[in-house]
Structure formats: structure tokens, C-alpha cells
CHARMM-style PDB file with segment names, atoms N, HN, CA, C and O in Angstrom:
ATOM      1  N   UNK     1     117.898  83.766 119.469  1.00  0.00      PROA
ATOM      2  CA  UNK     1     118.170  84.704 118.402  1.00  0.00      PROA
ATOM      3  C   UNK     1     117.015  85.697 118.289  1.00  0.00      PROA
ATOM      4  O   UNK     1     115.825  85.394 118.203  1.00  0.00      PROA
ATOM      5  N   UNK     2     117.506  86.861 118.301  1.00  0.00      PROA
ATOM      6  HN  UNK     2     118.473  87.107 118.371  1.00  0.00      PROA
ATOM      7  CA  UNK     2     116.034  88.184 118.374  1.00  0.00      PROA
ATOM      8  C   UNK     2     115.994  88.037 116.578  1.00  0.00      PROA
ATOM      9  O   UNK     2     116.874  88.292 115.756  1.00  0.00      PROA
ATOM     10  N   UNK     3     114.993  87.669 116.448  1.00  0.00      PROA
ATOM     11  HN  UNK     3     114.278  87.462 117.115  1.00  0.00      PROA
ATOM     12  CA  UNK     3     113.947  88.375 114.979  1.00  0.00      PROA
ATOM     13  C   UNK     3     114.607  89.916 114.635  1.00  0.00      PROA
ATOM     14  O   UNK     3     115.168  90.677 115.423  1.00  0.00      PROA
ATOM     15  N   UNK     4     114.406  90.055 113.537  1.00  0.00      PROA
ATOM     16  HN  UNK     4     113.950  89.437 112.897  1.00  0.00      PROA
ATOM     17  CA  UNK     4     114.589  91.688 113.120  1.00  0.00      PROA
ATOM     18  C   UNK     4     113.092  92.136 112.852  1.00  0.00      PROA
ATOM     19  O   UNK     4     112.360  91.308 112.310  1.00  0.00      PROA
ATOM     20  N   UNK     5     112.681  93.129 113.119  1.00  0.00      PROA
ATOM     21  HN  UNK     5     113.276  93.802 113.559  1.00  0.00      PROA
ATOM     22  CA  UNK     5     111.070  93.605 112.786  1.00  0.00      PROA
ATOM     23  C   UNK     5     111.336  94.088 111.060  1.00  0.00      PROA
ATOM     24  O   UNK     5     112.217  94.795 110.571  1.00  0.00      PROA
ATOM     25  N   UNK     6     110.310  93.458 110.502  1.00  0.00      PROA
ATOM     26  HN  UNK     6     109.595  92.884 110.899  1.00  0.00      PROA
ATOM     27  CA  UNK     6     110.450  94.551 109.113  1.00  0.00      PROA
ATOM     28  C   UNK     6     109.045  95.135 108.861  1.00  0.00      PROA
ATOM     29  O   UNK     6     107.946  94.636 109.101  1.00  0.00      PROA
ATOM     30  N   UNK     7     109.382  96.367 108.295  1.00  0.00      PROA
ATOM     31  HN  UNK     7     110.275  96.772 108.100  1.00  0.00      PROA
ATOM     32  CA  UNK     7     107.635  97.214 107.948  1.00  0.00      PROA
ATOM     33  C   UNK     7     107.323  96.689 107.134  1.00  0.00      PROA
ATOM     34  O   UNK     7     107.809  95.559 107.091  1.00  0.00      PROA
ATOM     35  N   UNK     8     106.572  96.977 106.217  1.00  0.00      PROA
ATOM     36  HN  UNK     8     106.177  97.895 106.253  1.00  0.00      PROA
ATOM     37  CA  UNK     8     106.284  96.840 104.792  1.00  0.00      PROA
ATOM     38  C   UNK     8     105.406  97.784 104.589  1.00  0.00      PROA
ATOM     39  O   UNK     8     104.971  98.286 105.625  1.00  0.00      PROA
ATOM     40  N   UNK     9     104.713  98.486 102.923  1.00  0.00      PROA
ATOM     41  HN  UNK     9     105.066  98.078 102.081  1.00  0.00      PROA
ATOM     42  CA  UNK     9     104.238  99.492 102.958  1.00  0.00      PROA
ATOM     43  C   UNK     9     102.841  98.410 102.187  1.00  0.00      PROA
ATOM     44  O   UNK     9     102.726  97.202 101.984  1.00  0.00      PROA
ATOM     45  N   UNK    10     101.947  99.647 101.934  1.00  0.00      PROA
ATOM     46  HN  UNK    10     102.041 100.629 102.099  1.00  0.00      PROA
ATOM     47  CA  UNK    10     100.463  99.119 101.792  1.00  0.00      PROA
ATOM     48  C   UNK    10     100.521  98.334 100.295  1.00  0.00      PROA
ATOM     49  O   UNK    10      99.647  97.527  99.978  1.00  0.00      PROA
ATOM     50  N   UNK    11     101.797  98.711  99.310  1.00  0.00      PROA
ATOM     51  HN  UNK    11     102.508  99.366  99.568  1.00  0.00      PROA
ATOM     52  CA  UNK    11     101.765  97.913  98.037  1.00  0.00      PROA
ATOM     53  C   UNK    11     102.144  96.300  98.175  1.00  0.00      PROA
ATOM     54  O   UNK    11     101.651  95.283  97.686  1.00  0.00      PROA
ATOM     55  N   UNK    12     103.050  96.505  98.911  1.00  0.00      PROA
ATOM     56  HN  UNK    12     103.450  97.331  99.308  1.00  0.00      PROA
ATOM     57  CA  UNK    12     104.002  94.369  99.213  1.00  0.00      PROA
ATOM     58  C   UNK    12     102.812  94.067 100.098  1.00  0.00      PROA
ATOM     59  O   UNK    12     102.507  92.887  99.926  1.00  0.00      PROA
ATOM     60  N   UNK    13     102.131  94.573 100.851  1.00  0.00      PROA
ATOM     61  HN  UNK    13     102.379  95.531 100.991  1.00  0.00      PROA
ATOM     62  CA  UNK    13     101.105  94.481 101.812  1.00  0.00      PROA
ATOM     63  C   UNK    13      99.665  93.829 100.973  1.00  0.00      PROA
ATOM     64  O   UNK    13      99.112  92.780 101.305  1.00  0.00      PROA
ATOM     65  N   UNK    14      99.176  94.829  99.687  1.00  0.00      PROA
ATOM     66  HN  UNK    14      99.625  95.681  99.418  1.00  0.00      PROA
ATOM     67  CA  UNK    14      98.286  93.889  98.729  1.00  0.00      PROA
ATOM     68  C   UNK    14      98.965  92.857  97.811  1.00  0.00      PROA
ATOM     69  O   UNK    14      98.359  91.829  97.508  1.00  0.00      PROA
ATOM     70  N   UNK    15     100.019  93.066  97.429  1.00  0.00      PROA
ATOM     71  HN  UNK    15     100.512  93.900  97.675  1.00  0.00      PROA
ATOM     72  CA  UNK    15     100.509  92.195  96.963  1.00  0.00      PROA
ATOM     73  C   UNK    15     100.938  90.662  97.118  1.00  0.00      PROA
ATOM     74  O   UNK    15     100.885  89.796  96.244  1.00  0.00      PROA
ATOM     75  N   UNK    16     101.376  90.533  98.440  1.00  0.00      PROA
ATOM     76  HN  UNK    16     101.419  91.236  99.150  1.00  0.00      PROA
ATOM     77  CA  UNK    16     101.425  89.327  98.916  1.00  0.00      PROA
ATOM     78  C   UNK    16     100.376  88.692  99.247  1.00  0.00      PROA
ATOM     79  O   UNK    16     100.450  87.466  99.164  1.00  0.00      PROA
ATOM     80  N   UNK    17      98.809  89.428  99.820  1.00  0.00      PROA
ATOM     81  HN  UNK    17      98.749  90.424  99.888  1.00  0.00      PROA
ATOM     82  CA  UNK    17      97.847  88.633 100.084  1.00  0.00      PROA
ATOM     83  C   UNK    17      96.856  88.677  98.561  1.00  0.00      PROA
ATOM     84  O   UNK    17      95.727  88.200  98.448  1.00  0.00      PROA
ATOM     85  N   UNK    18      97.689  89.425  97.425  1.00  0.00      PROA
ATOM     86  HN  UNK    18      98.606  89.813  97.517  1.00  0.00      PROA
ATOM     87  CA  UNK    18      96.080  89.588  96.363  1.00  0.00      PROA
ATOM     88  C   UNK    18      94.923  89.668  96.675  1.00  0.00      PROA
ATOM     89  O   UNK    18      93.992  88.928  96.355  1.00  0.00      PROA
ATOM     90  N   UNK    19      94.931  90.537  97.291  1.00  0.00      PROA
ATOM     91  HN  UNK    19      95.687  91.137  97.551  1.00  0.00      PROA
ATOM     92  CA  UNK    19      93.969  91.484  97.505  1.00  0.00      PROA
ATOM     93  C   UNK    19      93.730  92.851  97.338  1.00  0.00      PROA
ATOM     94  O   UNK    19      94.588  93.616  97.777  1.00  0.00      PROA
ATOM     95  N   UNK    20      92.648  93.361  96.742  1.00  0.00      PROA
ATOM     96  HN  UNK    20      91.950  92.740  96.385  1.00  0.00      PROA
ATOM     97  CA  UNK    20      92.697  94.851  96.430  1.00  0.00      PROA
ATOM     98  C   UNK    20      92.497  95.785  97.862  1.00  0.00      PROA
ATOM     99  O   UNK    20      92.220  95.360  98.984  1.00  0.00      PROA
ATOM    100  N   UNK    21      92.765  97.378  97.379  1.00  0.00      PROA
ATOM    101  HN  UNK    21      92.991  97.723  96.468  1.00  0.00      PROA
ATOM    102  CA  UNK    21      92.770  98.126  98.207  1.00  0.00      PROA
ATOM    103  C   UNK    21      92.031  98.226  99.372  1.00  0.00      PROA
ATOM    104  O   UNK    21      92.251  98.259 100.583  1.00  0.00      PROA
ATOM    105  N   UNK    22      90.689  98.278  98.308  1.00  0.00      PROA
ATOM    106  HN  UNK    22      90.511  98.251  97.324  1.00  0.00      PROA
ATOM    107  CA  UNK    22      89.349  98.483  99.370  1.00  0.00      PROA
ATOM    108  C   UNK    22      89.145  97.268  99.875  1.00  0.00      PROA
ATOM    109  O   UNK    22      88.558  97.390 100.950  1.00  0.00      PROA
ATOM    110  N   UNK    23      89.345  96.175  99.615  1.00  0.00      PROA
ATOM    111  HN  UNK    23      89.821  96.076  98.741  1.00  0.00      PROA
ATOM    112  CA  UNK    23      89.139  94.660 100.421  1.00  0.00      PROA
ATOM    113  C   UNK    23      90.087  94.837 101.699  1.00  0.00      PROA
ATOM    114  O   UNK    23      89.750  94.086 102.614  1.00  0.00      PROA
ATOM    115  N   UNK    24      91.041  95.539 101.946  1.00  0.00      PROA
ATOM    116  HN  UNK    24      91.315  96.150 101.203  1.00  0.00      PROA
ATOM    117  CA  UNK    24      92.104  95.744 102.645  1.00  0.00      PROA
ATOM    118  C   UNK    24      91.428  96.606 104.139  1.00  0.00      PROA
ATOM    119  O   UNK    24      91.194  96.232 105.288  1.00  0.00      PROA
ATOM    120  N   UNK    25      91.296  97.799 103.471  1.00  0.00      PROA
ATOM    121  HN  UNK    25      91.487  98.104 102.537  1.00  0.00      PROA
ATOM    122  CA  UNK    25      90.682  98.465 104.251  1.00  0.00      PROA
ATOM    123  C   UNK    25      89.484  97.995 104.802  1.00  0.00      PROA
ATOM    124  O   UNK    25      89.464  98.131 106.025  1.00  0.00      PROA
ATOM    125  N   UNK    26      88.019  97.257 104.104  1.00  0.00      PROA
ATOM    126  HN  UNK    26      88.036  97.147 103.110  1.00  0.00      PROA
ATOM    127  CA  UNK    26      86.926  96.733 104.951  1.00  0.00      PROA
ATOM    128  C   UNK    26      87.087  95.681 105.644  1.00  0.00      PROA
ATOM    129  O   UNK    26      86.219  95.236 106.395  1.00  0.00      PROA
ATOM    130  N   UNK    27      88.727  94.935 105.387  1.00  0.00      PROA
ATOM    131  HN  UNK    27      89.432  95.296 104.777  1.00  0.00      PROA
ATOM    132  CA  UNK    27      88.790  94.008 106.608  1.00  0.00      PROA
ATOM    133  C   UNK    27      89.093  94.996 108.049  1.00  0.00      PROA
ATOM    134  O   UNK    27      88.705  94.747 109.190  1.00  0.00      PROA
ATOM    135  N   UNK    28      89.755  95.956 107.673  1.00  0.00      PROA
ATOM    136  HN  UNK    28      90.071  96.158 106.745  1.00  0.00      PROA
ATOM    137  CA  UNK    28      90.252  97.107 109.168  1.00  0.00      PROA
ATOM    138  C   UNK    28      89.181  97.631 109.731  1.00  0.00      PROA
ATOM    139  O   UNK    28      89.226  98.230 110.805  1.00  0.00      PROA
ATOM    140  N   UNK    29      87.620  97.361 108.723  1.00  0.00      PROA
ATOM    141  HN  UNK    29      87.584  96.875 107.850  1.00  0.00      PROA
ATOM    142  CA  UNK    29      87.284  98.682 109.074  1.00  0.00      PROA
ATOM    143  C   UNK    29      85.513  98.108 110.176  1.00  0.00      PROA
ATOM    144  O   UNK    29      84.634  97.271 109.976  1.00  0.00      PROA
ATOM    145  N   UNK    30      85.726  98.905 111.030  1.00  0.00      PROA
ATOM    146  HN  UNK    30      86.440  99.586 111.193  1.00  0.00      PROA
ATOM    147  CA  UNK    30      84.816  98.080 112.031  1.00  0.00      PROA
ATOM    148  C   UNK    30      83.363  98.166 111.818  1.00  0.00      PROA
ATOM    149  O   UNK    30      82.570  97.394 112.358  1.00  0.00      PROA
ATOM    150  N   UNK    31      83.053  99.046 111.084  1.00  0.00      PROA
ATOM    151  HN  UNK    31      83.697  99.673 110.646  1.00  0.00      PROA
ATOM    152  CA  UNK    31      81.288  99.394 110.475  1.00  0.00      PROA
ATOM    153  C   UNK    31      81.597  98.193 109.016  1.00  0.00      PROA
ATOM    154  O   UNK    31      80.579  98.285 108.330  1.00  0.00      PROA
ATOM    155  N   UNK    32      82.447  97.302 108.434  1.00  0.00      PROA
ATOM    156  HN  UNK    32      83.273  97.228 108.992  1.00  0.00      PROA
ATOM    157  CA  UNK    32      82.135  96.995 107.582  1.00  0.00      PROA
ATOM    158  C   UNK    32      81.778  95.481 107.731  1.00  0.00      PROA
ATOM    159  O   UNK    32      82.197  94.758 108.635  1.00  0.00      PROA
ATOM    160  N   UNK    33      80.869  95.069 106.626  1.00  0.00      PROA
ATOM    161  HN  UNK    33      80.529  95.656 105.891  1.00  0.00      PROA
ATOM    162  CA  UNK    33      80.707  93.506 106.863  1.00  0.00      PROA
ATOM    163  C   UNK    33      81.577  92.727 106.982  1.00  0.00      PROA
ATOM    164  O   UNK    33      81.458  91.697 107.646  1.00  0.00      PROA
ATOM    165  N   UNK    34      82.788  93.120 106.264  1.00  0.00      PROA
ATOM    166  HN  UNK    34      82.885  93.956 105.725  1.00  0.00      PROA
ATOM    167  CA  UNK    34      84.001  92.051 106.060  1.00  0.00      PROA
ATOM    168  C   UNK    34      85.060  92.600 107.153  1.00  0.00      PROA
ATOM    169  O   UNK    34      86.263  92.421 106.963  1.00  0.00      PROA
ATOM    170  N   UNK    35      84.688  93.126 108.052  1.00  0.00      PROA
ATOM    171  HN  UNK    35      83.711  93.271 108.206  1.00  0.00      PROA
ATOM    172  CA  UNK    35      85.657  93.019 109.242  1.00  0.00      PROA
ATOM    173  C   UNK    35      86.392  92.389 109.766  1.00  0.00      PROA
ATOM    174  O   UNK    35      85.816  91.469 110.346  1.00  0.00      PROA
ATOM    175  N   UNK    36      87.824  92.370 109.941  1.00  0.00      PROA
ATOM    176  HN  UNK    36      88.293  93.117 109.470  1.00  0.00      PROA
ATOM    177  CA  UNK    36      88.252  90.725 110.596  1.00  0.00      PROA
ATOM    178  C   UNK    36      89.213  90.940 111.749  1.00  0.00      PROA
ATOM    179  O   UNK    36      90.443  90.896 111.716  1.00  0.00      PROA
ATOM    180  N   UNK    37      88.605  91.123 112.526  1.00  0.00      PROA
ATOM    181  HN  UNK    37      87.606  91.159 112.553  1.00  0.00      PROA
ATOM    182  CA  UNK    37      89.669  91.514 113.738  1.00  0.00      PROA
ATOM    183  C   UNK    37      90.835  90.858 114.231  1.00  0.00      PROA
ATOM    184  O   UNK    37      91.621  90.984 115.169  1.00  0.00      PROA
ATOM    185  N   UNK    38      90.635  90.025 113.140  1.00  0.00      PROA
ATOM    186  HN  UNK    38      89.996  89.923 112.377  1.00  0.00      PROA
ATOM    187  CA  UNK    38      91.872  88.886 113.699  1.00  0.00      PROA
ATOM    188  C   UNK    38      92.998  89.740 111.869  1.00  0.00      PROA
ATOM    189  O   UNK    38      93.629  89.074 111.048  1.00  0.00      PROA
ATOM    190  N   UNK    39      92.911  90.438 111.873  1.00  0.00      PROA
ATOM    191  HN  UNK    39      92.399  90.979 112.540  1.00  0.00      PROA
ATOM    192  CA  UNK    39      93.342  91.027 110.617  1.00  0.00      PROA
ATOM    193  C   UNK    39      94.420  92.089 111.304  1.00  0.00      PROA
ATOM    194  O   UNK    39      94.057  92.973 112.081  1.00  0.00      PROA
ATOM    195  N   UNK    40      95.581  91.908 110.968  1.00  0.00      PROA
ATOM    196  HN  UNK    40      95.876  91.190 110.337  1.00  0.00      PROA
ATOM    197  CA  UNK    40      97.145  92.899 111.453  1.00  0.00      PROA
ATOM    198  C   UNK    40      96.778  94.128 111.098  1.00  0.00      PROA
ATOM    199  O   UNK    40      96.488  94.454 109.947  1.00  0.00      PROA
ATOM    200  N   UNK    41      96.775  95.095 112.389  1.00  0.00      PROA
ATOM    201  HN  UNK    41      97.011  94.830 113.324  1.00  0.00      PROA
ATOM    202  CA  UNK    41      96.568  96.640 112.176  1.00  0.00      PROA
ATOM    203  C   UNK    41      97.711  97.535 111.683  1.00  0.00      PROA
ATOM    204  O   UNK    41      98.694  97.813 112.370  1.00  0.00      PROA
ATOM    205  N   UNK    42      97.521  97.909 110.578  1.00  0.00      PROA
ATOM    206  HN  UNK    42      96.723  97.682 110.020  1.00  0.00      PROA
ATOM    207  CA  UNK    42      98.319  98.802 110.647  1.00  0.00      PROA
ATOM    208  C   UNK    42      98.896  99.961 111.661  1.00  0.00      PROA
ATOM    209  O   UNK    42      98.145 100.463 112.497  1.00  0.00      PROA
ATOM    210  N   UNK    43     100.188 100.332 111.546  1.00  0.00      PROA
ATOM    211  HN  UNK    43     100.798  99.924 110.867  1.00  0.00      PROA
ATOM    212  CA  UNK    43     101.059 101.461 112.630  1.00  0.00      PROA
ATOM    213  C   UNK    43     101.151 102.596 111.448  1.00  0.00      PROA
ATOM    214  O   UNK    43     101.300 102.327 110.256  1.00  0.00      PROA
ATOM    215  N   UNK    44     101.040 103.859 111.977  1.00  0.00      PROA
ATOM    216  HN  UNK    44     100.919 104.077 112.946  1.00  0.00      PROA
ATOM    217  CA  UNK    44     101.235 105.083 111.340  1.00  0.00      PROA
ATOM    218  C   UNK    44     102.697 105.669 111.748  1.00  0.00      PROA
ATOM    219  O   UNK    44     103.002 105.782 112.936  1.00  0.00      PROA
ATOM    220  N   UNK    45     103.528 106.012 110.767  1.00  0.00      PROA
ATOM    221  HN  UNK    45     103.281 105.920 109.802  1.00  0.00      PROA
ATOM    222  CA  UNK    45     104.903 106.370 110.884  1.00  0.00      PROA
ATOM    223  C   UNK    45     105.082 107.678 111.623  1.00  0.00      PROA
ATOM    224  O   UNK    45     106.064 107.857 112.343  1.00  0.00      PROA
ATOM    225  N   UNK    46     104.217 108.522 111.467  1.00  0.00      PROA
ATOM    226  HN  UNK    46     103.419 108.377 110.882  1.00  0.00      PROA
ATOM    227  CA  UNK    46     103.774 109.530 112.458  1.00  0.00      PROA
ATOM    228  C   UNK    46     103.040 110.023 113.117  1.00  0.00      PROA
ATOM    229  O   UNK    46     102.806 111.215 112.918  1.00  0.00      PROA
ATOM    230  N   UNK    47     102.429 109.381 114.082  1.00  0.00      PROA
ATOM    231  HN  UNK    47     102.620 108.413 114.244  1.00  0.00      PROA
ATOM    232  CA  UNK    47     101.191 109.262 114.408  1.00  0.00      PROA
ATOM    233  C   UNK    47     100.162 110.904 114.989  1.00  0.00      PROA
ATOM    234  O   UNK    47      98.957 111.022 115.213  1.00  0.00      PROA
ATOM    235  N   UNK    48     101.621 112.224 115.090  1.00  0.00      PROA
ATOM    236  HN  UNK    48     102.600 112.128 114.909  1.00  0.00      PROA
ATOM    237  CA  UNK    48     100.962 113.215 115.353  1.00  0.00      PROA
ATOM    238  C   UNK    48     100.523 113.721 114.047  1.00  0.00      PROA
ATOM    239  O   UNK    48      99.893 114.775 114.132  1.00  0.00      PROA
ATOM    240  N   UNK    49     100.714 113.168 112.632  1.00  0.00      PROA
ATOM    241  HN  UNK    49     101.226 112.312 112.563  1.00  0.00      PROA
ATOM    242  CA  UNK    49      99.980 114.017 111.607  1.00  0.00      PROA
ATOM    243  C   UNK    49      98.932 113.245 111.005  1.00  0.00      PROA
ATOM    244  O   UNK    49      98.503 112.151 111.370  1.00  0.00      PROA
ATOM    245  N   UNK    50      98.529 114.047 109.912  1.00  0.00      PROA
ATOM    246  HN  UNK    50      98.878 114.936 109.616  1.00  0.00      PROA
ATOM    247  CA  UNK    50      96.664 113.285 109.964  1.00  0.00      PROA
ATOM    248  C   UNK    50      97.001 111.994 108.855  1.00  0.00      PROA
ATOM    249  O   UNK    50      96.649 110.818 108.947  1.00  0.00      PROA
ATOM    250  N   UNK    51      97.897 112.732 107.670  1.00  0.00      PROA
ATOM    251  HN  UNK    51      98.183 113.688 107.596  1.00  0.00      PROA
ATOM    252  CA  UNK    51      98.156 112.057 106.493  1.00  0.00      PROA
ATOM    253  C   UNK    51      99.433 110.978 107.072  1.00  0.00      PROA
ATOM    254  O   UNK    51     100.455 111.507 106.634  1.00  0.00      PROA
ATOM    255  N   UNK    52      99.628 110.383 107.439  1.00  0.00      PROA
ATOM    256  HN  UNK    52      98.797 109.953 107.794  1.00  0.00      PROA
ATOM    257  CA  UNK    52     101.142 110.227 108.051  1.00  0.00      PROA
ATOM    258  C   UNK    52     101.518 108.833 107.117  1.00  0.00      PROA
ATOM    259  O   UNK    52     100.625 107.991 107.206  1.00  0.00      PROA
ATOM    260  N   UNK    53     102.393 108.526 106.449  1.00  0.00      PROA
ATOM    261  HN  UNK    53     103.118 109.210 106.377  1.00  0.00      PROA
ATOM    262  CA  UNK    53     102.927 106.815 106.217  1.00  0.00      PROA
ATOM    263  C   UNK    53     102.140 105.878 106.616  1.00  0.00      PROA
ATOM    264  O   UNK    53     101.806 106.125 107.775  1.00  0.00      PROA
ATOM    265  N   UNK    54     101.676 104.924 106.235  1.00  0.00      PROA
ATOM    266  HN  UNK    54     101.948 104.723 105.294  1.00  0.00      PROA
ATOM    267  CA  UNK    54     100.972 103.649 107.332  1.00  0.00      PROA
ATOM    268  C   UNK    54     102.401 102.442 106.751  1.00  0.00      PROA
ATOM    269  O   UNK    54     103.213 102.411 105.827  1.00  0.00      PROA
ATOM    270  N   UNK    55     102.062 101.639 107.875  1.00  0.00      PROA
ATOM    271  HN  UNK    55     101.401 101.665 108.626  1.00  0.00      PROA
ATOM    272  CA  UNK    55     103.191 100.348 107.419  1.00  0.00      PROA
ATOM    273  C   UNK    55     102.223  98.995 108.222  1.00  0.00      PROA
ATOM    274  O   UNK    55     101.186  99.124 108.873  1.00  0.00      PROA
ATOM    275  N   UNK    56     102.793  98.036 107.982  1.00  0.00      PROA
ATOM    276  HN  UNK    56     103.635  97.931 107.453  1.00  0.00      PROA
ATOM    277  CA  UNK    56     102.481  96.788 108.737  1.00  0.00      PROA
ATOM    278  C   UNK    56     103.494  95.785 109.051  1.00  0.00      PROA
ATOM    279  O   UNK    56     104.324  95.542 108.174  1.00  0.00      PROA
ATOM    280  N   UNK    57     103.550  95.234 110.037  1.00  0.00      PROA
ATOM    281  HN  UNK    57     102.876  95.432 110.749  1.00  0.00      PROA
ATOM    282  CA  UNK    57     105.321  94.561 110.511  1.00  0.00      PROA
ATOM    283  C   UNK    57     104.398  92.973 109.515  1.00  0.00      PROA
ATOM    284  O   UNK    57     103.282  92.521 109.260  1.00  0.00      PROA
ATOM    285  N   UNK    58     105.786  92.729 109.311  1.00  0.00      PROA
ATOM    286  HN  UNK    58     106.693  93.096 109.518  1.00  0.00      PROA
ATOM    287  CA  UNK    58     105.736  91.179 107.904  1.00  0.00      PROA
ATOM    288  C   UNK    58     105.513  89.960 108.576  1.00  0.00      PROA
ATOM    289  O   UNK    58     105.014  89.001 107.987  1.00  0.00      PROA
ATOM    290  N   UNK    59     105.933  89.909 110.084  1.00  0.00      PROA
ATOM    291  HN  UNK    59     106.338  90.688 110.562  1.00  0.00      PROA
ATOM    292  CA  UNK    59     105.948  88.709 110.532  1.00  0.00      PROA
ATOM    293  C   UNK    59     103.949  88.511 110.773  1.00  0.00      PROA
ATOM    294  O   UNK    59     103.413  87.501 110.316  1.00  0.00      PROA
ATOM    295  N   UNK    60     103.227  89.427 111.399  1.00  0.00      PROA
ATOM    296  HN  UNK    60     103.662  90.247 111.770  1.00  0.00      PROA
ATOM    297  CA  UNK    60     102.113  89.641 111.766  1.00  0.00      PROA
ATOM    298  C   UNK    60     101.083  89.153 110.445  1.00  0.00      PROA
ATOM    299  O   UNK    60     100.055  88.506 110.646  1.00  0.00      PROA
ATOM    300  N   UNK    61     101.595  89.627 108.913  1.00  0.00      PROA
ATOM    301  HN  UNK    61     102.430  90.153 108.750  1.00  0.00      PROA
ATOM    302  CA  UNK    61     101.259  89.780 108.014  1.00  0.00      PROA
ATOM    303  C   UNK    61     101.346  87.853 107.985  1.00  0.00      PROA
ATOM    304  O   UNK    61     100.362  87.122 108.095  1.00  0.00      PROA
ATOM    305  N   UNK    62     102.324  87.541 107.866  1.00  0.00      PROA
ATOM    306  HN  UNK    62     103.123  88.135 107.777  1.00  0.00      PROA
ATOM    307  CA  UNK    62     102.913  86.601 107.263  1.00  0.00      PROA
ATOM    308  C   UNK    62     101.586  85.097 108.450  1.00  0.00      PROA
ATOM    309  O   UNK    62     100.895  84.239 107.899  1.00  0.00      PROA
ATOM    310  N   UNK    63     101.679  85.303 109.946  1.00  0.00      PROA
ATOM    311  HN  UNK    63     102.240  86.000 110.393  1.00  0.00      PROA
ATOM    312  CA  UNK    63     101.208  84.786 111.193  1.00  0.00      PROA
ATOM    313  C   UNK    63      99.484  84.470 110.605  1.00  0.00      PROA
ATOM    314  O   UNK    63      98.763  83.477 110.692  1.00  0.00      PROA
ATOM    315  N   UNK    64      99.246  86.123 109.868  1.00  0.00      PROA
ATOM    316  HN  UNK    64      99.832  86.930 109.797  1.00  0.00      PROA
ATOM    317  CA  UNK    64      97.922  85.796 109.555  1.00  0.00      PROA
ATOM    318  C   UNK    64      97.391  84.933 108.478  1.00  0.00      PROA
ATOM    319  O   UNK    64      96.304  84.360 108.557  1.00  0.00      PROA
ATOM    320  N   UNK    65      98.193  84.858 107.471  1.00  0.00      PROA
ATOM    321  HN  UNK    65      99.076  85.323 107.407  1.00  0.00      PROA
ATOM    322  CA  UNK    65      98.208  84.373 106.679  1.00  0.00      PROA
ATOM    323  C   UNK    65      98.213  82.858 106.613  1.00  0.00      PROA
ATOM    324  O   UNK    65      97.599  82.209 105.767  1.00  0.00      PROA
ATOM    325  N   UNK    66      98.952  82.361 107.572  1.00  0.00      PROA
ATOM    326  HN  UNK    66      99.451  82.889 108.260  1.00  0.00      PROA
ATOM    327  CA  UNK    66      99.137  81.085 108.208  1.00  0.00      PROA
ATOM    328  C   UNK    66      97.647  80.583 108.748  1.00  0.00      PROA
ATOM    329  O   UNK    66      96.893  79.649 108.475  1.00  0.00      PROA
ATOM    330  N   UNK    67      97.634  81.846 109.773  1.00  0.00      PROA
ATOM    331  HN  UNK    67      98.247  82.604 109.995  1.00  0.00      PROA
ATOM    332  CA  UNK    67      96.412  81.036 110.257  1.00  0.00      PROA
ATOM    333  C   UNK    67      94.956  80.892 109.354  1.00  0.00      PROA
ATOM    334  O   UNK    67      94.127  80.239 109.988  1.00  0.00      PROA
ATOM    335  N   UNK    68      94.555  81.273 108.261  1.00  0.00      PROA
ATOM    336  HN  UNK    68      95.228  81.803 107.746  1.00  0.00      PROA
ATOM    337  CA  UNK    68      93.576  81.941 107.526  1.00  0.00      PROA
ATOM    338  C   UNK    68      94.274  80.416 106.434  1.00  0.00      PROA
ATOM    339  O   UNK    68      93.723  80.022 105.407  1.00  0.00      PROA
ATOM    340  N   UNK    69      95.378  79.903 106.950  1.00  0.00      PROA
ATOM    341  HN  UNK    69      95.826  80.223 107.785  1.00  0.00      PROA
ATOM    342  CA  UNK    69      95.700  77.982 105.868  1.00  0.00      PROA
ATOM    343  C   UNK    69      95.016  77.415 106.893  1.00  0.00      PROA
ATOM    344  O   UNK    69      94.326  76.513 106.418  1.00  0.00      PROA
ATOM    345  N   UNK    70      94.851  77.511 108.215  1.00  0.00      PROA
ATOM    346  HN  UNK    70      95.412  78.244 108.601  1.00  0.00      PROA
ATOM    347  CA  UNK    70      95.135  76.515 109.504  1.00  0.00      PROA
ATOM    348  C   UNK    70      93.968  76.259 109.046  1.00  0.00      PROA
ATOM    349  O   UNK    70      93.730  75.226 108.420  1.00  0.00      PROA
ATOM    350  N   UNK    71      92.699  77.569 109.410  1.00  0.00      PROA
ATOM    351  HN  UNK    71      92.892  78.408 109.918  1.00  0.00      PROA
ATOM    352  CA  UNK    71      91.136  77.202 109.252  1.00  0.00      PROA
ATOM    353  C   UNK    71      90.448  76.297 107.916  1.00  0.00      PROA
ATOM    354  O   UNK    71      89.366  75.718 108.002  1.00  0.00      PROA
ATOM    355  N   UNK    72      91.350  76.312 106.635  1.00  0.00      PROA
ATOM    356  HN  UNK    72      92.229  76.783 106.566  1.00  0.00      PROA
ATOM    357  CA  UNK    72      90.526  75.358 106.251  1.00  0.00      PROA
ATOM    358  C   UNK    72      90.672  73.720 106.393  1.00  0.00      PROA
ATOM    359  OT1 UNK    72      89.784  72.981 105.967  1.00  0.00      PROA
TER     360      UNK     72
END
């Protein structure tokens, strides 16, 4: 059975992990202490404009989340 992909936008995105904005972003962000590369990158809905949509697929969201139970 194929999975369906779903996006989600940056609000269900803090919402499900409770976490705020900027905690969000310094996990993405590679100059920051709280970097986590094991952290789901966001996709830009249009990637030729500067401002464009961002989204994140749910299963990735959901995978990390799992694993971030596994480690303790």
C-alpha cells in the first residue's frame, strides 16, 4: 500500500512538537548551538522566489519525533 505524503505548514508543525518559533528555526539552523541535523528540513513551495510557502511532510515530522522517545 503507497502512503499518501501530507505537508503541513509551520503552525501544526509547532504545534504538535510545542515548541516555539525560534526553537524551530535554531534546530535548522547550522551556526546555532541547538542544531539538530537529525531535525526534518523543511521544502519551499516555490523554490524560485525568495519569500516562498515553507511546509514539512508529517510522516518525517512524526519519524522524528519517535526517534527523540527511542533515545531516552
Amino acid at each position: 500500500m503507497h502512503a499518501e505524503i501530507q505537508f503541513i505548514r509551520l503552525p501544526q508543525v509547532l504545534e504538535r512538537l510545542g515548541i516555539s518559533r525560534s526553537t524551530l528555526y535554531a534546530k535548522l539552523n547550522k551556526n546555532s548551538p541547538y542544531y539538530d541535523p537529525t531535525f526534518p528540513k523543511q521544502i519551499k513551495l516555490n523554490p524560485n522566489s525568495f519569500r516562498s510557502a515553507v511546509v514539512w511532510i508529517l510522516h518525517e515530522i512524526i519519524q522524528w519525533q519517535k526517534d527523540q522517545m527511542n533515545k531516552r
